[in-house]
C-alpha positions in Angstrom: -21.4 7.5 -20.8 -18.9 10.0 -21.6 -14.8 9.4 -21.7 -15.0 12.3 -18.4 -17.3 10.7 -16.5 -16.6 7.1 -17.0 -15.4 5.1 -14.0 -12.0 3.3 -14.5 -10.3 0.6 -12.2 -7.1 2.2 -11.1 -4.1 0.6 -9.0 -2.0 3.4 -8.2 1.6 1.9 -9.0 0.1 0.6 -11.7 -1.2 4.0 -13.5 2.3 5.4 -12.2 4.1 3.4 -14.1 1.9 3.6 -17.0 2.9 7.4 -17.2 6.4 7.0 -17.2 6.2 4.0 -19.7 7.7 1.0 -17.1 5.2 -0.9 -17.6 6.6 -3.3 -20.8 10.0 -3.3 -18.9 8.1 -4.6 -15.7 6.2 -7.2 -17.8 9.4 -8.3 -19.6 11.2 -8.7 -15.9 8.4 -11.0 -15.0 8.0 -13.1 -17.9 11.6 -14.3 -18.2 11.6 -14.9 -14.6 8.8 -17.1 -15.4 11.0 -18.7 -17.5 14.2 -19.5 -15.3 16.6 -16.4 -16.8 19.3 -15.3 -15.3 19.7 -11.4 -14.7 22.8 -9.9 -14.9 22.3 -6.4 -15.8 19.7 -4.9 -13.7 21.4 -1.8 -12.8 21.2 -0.2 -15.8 17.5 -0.7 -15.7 17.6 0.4 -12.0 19.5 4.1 -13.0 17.2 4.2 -16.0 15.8 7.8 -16.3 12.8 6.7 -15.8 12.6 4.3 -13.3 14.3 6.7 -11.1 11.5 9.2 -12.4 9.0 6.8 -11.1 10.3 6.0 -7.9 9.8 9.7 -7.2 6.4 9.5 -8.1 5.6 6.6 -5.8 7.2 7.3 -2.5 6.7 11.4 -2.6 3.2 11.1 -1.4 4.0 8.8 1.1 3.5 9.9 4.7 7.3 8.7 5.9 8.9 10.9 2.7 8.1 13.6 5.0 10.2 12.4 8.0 13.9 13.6 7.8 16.3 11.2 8.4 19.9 12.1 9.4 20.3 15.0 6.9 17.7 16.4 7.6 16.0 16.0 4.4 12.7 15.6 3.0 10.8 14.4 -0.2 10.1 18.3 -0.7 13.7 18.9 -0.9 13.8 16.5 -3.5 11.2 18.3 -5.2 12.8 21.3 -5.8 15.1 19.9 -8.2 14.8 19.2 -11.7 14.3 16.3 -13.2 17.6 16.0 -14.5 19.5 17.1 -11.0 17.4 14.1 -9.2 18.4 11.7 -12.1 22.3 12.4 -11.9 22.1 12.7 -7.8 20.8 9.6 -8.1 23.4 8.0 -10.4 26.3 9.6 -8.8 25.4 8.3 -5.1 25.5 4.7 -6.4 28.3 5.0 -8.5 30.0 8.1 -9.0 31.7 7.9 -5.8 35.2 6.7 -5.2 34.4 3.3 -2.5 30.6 2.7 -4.1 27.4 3.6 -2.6 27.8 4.2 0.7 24.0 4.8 2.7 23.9 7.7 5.5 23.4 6.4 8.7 19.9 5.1 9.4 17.7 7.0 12.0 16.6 4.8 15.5 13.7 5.3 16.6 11.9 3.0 19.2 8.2 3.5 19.2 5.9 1.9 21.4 4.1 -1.6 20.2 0.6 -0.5 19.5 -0.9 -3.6 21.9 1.7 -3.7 24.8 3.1 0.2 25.5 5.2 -1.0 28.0 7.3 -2.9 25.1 8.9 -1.0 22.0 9.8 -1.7 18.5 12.7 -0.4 16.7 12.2 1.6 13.6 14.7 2.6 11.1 14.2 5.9 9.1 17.0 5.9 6.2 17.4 9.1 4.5 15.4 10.5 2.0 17.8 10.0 -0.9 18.6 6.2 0.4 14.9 6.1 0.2 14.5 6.6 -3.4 17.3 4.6 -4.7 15.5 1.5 -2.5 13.0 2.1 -4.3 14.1 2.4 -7.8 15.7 -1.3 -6.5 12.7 -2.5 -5.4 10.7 -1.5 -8.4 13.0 -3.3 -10.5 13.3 -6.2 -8.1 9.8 -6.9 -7.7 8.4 -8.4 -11.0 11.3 -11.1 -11.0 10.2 -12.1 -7.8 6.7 -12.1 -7.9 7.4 -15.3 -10.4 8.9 -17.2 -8.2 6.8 -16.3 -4.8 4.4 -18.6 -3.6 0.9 -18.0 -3.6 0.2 -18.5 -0.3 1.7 -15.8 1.2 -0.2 -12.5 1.1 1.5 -9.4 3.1 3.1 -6.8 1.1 2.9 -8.2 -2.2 0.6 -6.4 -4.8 -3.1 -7.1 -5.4 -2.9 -9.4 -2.1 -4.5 -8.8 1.4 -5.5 -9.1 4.7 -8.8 -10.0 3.7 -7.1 -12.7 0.8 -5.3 -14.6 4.1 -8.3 -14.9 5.9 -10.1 -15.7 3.5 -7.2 -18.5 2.6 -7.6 -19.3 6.6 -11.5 -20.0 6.3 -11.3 -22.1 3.5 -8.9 -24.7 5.2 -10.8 -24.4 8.5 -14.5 -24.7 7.3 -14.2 -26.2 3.5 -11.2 -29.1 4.3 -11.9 -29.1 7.4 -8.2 -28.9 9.0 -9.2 -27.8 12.6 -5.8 -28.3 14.0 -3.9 -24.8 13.4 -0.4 -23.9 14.7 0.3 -20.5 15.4 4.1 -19.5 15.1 6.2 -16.5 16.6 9.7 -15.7 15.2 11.6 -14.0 17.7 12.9 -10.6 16.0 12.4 -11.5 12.6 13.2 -8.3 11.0 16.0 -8.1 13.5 17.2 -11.4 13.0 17.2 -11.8 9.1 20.7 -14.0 8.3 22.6 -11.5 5.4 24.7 -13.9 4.0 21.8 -16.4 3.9 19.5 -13.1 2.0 22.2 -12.3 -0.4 22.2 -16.2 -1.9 18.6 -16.4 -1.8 18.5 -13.7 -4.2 20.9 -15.2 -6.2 18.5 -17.9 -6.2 15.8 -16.2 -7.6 18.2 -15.8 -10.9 19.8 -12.0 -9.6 23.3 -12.3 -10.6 24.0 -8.5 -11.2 26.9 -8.6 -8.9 27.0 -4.7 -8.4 23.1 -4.9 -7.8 23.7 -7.3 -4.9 27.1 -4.9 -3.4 24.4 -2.2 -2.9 22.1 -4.5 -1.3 24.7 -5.2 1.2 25.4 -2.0 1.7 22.0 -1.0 2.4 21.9 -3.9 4.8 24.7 -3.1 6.6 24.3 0.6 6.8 25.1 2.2 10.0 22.4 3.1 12.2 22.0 6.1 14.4 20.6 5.2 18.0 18.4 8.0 19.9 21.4 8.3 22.5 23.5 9.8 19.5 26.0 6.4 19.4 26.2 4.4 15.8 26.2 0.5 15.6 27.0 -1.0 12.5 24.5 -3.9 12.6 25.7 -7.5 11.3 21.6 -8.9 10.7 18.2 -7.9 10.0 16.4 -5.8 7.7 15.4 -2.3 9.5 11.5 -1.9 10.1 11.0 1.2 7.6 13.2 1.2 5.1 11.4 0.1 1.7 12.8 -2.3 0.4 12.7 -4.1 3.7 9.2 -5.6 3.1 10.3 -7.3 0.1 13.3 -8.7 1.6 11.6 -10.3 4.0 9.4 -11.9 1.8 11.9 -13.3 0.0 14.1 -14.7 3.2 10.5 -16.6 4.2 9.6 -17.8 0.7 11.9 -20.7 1.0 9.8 -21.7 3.9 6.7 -21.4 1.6 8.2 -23.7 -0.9 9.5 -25.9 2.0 5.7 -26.6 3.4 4.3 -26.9 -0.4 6.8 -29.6 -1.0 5.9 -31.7 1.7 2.2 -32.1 0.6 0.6 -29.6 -2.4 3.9 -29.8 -4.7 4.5 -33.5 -3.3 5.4 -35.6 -6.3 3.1 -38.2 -4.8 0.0 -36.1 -4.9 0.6 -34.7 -8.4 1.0 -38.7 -9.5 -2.7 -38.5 -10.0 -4.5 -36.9 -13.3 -5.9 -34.2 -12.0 -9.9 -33.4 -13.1 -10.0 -30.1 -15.0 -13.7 -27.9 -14.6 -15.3 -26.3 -17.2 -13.6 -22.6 -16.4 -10.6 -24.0 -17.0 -9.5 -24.7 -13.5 -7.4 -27.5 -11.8 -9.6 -29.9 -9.2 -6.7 -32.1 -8.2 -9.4 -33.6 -4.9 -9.0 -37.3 -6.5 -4.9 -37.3 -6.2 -4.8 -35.3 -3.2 -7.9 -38.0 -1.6 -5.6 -41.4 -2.8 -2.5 -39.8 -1.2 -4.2 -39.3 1.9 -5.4 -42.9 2.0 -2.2 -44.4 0.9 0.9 -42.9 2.0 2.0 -41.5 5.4 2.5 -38.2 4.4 1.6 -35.3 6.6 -1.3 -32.8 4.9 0.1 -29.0 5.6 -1.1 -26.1 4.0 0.4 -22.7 5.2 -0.8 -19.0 5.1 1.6 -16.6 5.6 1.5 -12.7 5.8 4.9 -11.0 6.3 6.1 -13.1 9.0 2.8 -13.5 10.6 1.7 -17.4 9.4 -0.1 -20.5 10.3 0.1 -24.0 9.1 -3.3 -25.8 9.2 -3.1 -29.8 9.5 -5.6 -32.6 9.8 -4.9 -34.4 13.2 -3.6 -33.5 16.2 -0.7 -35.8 15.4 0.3 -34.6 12.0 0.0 -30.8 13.5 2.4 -31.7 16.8 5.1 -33.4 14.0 4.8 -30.4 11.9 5.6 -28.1 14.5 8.5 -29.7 15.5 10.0 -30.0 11.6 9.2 -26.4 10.7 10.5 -25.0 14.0 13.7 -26.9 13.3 13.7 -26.1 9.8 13.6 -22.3 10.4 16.7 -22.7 13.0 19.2 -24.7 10.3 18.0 -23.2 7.3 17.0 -19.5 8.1 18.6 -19.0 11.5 15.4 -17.6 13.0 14.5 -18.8 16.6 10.7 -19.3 17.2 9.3 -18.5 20.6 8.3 -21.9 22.2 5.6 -20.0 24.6 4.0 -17.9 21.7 4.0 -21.1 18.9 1.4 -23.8 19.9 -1.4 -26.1 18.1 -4.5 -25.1 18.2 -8.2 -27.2 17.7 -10.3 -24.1 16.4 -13.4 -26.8 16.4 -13.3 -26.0 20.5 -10.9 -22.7 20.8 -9.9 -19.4 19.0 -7.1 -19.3 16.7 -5.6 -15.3 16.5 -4.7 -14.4 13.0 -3.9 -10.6 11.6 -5.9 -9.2 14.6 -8.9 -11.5 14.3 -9.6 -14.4 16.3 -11.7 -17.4 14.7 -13.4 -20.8 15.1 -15.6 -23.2 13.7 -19.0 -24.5 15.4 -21.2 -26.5 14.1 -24.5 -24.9 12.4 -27.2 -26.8 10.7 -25.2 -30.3 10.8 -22.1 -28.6 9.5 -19.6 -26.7 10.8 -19.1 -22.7 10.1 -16.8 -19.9 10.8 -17.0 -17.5 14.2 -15.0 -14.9 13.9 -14.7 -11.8 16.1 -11.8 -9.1 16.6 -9.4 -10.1 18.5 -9.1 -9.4 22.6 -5.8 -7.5 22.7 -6.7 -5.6 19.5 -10.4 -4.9 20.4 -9.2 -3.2 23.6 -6.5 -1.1 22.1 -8.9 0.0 19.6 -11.3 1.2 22.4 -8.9 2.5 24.4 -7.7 4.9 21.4 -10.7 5.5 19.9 -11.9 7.0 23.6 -9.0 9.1 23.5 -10.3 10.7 20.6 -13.7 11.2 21.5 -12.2 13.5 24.4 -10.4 15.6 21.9 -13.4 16.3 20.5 -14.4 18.5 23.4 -10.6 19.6 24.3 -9.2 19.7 21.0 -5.4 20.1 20.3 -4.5 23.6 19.9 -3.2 22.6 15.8 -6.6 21.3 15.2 -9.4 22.6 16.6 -13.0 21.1 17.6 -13.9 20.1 13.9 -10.7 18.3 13.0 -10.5 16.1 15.9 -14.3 15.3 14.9 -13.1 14.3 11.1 -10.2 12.3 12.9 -12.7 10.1 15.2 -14.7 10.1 12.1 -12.0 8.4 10.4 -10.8 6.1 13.0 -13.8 4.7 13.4 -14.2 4.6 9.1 -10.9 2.5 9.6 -11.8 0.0 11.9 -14.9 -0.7 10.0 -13.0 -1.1 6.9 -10.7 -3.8 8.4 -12.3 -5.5 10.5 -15.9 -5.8 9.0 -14.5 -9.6 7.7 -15.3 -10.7 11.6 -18.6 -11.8 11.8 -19.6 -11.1 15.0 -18.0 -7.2 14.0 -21.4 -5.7 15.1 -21.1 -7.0 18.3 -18.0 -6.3 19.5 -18.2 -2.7 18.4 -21.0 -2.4 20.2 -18.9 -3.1 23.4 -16.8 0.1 22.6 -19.8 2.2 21.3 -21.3 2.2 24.5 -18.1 3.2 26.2 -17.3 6.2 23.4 -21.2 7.5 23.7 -20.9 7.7 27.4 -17.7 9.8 26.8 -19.4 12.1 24.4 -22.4 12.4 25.9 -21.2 13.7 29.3 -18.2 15.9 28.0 -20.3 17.8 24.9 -22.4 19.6 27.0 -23.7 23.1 27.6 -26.3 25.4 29.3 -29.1 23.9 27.4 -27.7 20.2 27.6 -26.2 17.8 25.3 -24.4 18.7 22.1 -25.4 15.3 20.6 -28.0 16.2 18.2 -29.8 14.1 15.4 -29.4 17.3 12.6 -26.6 19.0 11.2 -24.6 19.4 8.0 -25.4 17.7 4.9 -24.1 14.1 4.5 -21.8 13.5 1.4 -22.6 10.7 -0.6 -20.2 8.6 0.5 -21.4 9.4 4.2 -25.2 9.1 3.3 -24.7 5.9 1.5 -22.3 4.2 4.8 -24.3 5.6 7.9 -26.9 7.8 6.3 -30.1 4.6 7.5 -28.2 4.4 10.8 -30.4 5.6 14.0 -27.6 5.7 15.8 -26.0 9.0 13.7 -25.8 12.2 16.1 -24.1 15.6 15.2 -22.5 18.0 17.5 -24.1 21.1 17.8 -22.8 24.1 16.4 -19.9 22.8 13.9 -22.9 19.9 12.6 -20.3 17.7 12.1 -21.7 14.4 12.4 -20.5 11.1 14.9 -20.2 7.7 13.0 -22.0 5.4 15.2 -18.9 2.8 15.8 -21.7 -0.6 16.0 -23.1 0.3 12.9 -21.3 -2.0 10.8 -21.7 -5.3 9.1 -20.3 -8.1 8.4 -18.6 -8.5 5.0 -17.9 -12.4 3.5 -13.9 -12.3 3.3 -13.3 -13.3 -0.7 -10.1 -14.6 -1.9 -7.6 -14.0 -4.6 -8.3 -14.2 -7.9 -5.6 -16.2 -9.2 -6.0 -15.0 -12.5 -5.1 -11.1 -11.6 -1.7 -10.0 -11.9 0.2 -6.6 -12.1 3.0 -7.9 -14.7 0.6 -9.1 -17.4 -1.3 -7.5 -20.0 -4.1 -10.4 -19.1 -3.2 -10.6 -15.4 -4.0 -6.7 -15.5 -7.3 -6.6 -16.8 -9.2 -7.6 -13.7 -7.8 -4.8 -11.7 -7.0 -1.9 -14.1 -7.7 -0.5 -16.8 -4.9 1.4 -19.4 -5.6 4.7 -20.0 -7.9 6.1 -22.4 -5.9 9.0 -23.7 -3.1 9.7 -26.4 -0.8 8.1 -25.0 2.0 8.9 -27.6 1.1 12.2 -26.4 1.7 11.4 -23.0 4.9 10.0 -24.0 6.3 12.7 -25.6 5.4 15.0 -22.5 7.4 12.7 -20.3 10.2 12.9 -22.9 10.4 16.7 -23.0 13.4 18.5 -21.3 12.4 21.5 -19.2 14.1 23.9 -18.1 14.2 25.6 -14.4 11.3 23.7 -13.1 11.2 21.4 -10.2 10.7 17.7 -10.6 7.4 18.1 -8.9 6.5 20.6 -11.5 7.6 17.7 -13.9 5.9 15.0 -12.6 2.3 16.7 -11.9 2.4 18.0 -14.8 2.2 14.3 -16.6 -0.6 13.5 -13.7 -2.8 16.3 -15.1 -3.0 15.0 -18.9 -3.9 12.3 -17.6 -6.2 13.8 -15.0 -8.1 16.1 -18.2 -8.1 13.4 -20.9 -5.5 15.0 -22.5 -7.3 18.3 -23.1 -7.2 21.9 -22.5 -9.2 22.6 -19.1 -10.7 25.8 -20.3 -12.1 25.0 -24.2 -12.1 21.2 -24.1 -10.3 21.1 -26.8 -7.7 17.8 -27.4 -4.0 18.4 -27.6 -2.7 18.0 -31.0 0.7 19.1 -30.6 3.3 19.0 -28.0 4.2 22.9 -28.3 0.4 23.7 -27.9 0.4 22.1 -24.1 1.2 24.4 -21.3 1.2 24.0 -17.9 -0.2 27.5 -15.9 0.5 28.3 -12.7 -3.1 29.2 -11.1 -1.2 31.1 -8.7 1.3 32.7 -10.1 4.8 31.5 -8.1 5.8 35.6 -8.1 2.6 35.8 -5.9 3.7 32.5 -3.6 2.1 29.7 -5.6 4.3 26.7 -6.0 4.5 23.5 -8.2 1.6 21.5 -6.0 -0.9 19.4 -8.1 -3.5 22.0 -7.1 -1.8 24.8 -8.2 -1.2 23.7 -12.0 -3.4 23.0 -15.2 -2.6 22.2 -18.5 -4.6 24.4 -21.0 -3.4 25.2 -25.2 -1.1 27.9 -25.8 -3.4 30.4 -26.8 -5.6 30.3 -23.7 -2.6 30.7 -21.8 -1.6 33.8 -23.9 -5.2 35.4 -23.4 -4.9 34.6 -19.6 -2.0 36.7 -19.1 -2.3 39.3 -21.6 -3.0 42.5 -20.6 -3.5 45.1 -23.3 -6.5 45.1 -25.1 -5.3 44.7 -28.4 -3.9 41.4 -27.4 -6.9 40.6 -25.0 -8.5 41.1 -28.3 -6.7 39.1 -30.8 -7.0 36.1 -28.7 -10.7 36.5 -27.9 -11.8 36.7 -31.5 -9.2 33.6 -32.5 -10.5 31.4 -29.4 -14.1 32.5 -29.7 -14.9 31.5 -26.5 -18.4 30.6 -25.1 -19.7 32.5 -22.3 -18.7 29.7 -19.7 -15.2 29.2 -21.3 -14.8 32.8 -20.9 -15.7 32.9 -17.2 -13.0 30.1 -16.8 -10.3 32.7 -18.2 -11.6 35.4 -15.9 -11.3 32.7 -12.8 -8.2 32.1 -14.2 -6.6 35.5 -14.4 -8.2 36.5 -11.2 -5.9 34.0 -9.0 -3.3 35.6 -11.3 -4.2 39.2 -9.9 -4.9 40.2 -13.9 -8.6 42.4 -14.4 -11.7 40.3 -16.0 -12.0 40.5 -19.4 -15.7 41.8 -20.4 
């Protein structure tokens, strides 16, 4: 198999910061938080060149970089500038000015809660520079932590999921057997989130960078724009949508973690016992764990957490009813977070559903022993119908911005979506059927014309991707006349939730392995094209350009050929920016020197020259003449 075709693994943040060279300053961030360090200089790794360069690349493609906070501004604002104007913007705002960095006032915007519209959710929208600097914080912030996190919480933490909770959920329920479940409710967590108690669990965690933690505070305490034009100055919580938000919550609620694993998993009592090591190298610790159970009183918990979304799963009714009480007073003197008594209650999942992350499961017994039945949960099954029939409607009144084929690709990818997630039910089939019948109805009456229904079984070629999901299905239709095709919503199966692999991590040359893999190109190379000041080009410019070495191996799109130098890499514009073209990914490519010479040359003695010195095959040639006609140049024969 050749380097070009060759598959790779590829985590996203990972690769980024693999072309901007972070990734030994992540893993050194890790591994002496590993090791109990102290870290009193993080802001200079924070305002590092390029970490700052970095946090660009990871938040520009996001969706929310292209909502304007207060001022208006946007990622693409930000990509306008150079490299080195975003870098000392950057610097300045958190400490060139006189009293500190100060944040702009946040943007408040209620938006409805996706299972109860008559109820709305506050989000904050901070402004676009305020965005990048939390996350140059939080890129810097999140190896140290991710030492000290617990591994049994699971939301917004990478290489974790959804799936890795339930999966987490399942095991205590059908392999240990703890039917008794409670399900808590904060109150307005992320409203609610105690400042003074955040700042000093951070210190905890061993960051002491005192100028690190004054912009923390600021951020928390930045003002916050309401829709009715006033300002509050708010005095708690973290605000739903900033970015570093997710990680602050995580580390408010990993005390609780460490609380819960105390009282049974890290209980001194239950590592007493020599624990039986298997033959891959893993712990059993089942003998300690079974002589604790018989001979002390103390309570068996295990917790799975996701964001602020978590269950504790005990062994007797008893124990579970003890344990809610503790915890819920725990959460109110330590944390000062209220849990809703009507929404927190003990569940037996051996004779009721437990909801979890918008699946509901139980165990019944099978074959004299007791397995998992899982289906999507009721509120989130109906809200899922209910917009998914919404869509289908567009289909045959589109929106005027979209048209008839659009909305079809948008159904198309709802329902994609909903497969996607909740396939790890495993009744899924079944309760998709439910709205399937209800969305077919829709479409069947509404796409009709003189001759009938538009519903046909024939139309446009399936891709792969299409043929290999829904290509068997004989529920597929097309509409007639676009040949777009319907994905049936029932066809779908049921995919075996799998957990973490406890041996993947993103801060670890080892730990990286299982989920990426480096890059197979010069990277000393790569390197120096990070390294290289330019001159009146936009950081956008900057960045894709780094994103295309990588993208072409490292060698000239049009002849194939490796770069050798530095000097012999240049980046064309395919559209030439005289003509309208701009700095987009899609709009660049890297190609040597000389190509770029013969591309815009235009007399023949030059044309000439660079022909004879490239001797060009006939299809290397025909890239030229693709080439300089975007360019609006004449073909060269």
């Amino acid at each position: 198999m050749t380097m070009g075709k060759q598959k790779l693994l590829c985590e996203e943040n990972l690769r980024h910061a693999e072309y901007y060279g972070m990734l030994g300053t992540f893993d050194s961030l890790y591994a002496q938080s590993k090791e109990g360090r102290e870290f009193i200089d993080l802001m200079s790794l924070m305002l590092k060149r390029e970490n700052i360069l970095l946090a660009y690349r990871n938040i520009k493609a996001n969706t929310g970089s292209k909502t304007a906070g207060t001022d208006k501004l946007t990622i693409g604002d930000i990509g306008k500038l150079s490299p080195d104007e975003v870098v000392q913007k950057v610097r300045y705002i958190v400490q060139g000015t006189e009293h500190g960095y100060r944040p702009k006032p946040v943007r408040r915007k209620d938006i409805p809660k996706p299972y109860d519209p008559t109820k709305t959710r506050p989000l904050g929208i901070p402004c676009i520079w305020d965005r990048l600097i939390q996350q140059c914080i939080r890129q810097i912030m999140e190896p140290i932590c991710e030492a000290k996190f617990s591994e049994y919480s699971y939301g917004f933490r990478p290489n974790r999921s959804a799936e890795h909770a339930i999966a987490a959920m399942e095991k205590h329920m059908q392999l240990s057997k703890l039917h008794y479940v409670i399900e808590f409710d904060i109150k307005g967590f992320f409203d609610n989130v105690n400042h003074s108690k955040l700042i000093r669990q951070i210190w905890a965690l061993g960051i002491h960078d005192k100028q690190l933690l004054f912009v923390l505070r600021r951020i928390l305490s930045a003002p916050i724009r309401l829709e009715n034009g006033q300002m509050a100055w708010p005095t708690k919580g973290t605000p739903q949508g900033g970015i570093i938000s997710p990680l602050l919550a995580n580390i408010v609620l990993n005390e609780l973690d460490h609380w819960i694993e105390s009282q049974w998993v890290d209980n001194p009592a239950v590592n007493h016992y020599r624990p039986y090591v298997c033959k891959s190298g893993s712990v059993n610790r089942g003998n300690g764990i079974r002589m604790v159970r018989e001979t002390t009183r103390l309570k068996e918990m295990y917790i799975v957490r996701y964001a602020d979304d978590f269950r504790i799963f005990c062994r007797t009714k008893t124990d579970a009813e003890k344990t809610k009480i503790a915890v819920t007073q725990w959460l109110s003197e330590r944390l000062k977070l209220e849990v809703s008594e009507e929404k927190t209650k003990v569940v037996n999942v051996s004779r009721h559903y437990s909801d979890f992350l918008g699946f509901k499961i139980k165990v019944v017994p099978k074959g004299g022993k007791q397995v998992i039945r899982s289906h999507v949960a009721d509120k989130n099954l109906a809200h899922k119908s209910m917009k998914l029939t919404e869509q289908a409607k567009r289909i045959k009144s589109p929106r005027p911005q979209y048209g008839e084929a659009r909305e079809n690709q948008l159904y198309n990818s709802m329902v994609e979506g909903m497969h996607n997630y909740y396939r790890l039910a495993t009744h899924v089939s079944q309760d998709f059927n439910r709205i399937n019948r209800a969305v077919m109805t829709i479409l069947t009456n509404r796409l009709k014309n003189q001759k009938g229904s538009r519903l046909a079984k024939t139309g446009r070629k399936l891709t792969n991707h299409e043929k290999e999901r829904y290509g068997k299905s004989d529920c597929l239709r097309y509409v007639a006349g676009s040949g777009e095709p319907i994905y049936p919503v029932s066809y779908v199966q049921h995919k075996v939730p799998i957990g973490r692999m406890s041996k993947l991590c993103c801060y670890t040359a080892d730990g990286r392995r299982g989920i990426h893999d480096c890059l197979r190109i010069n990277m000393y190379m790569l390197h120096l094209l990070m390294l290289q000041p330019i001159y009146d080009k936009s950081v956008e410019y900057y960045d894709n350009r780094i994103s295309h070495f990588s993208a072409q191996w490292g060698k000239c799109a049009v002849t194939g050929k490796s770069f050798e130098t530095l000097s012999e890499i240049h980046c064309h514009h395919i559209v030439p920016k005289e003509h309208g073209g701009t700095d987009k990914y899609d709009n660049l490519v890297l190609i040597t020197s000389n190509v770029h010479r013969l591309i815009h040359a235009k007399t023949h003695e030059t044309i000439e020259k660079y022909r004879v010195m490239l001797n060009l095959s006939n299809s290397q040639l025909a890239a030229v003449n693709a080439l300089r006609n975007k360019a609006f140049l004449p073909a060269i024969n």
